[in-house]
N, C-alpha and C positions, 0 to 999 in steps of 0.2 A: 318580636318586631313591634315596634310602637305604631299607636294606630295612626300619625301621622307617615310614617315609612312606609306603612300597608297602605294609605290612602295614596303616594305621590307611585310607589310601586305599581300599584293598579293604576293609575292614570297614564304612567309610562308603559307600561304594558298596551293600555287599551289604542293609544298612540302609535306604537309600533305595529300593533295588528292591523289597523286602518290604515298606515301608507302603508302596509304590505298588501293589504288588498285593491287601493285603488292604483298602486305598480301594476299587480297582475293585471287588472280589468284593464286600464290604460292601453298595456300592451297589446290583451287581447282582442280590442276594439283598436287598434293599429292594426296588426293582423289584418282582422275584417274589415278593414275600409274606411274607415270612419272619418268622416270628416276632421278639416283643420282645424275648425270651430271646438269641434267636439273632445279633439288632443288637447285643445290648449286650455279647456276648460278641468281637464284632470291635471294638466302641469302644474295650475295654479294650484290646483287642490293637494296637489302631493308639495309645492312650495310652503301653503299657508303652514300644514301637518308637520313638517317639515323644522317651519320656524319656533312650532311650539312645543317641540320634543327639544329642540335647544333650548329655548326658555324653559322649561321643566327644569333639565339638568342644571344650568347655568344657578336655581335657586335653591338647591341642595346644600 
């Protein structure tokens, strides 16, 4: 693997791990209660992650 595929690899990797953790946490602070403020502040965060696993891909 060229160190440019190892570098965008790990970047797409480390992108998928992060909206998979703020899914679960999101959820699990739904679960508990959590304010609308506080949902909407992980929507955006799992959108922004979101948009930039497309642009990843998109410049492959």
């Amino acid at each position: 693997m060229s160190t440019v595929a190892g570098t965008k690899f790990h970047e797409l990797d480390d992108l998928v791990l992060h909206l998979k953790g703020l899914v679960l946490v999101r959820r699990l602070r739904e679960q508990r209660g959590a304010a609308a403020d506080e949902l909407l502040m992980y929507r955006n965060e799992i959108d922004r992650v979101r948009e930039q696993l497309a642009n990843l891909v998109k410049r492959r």
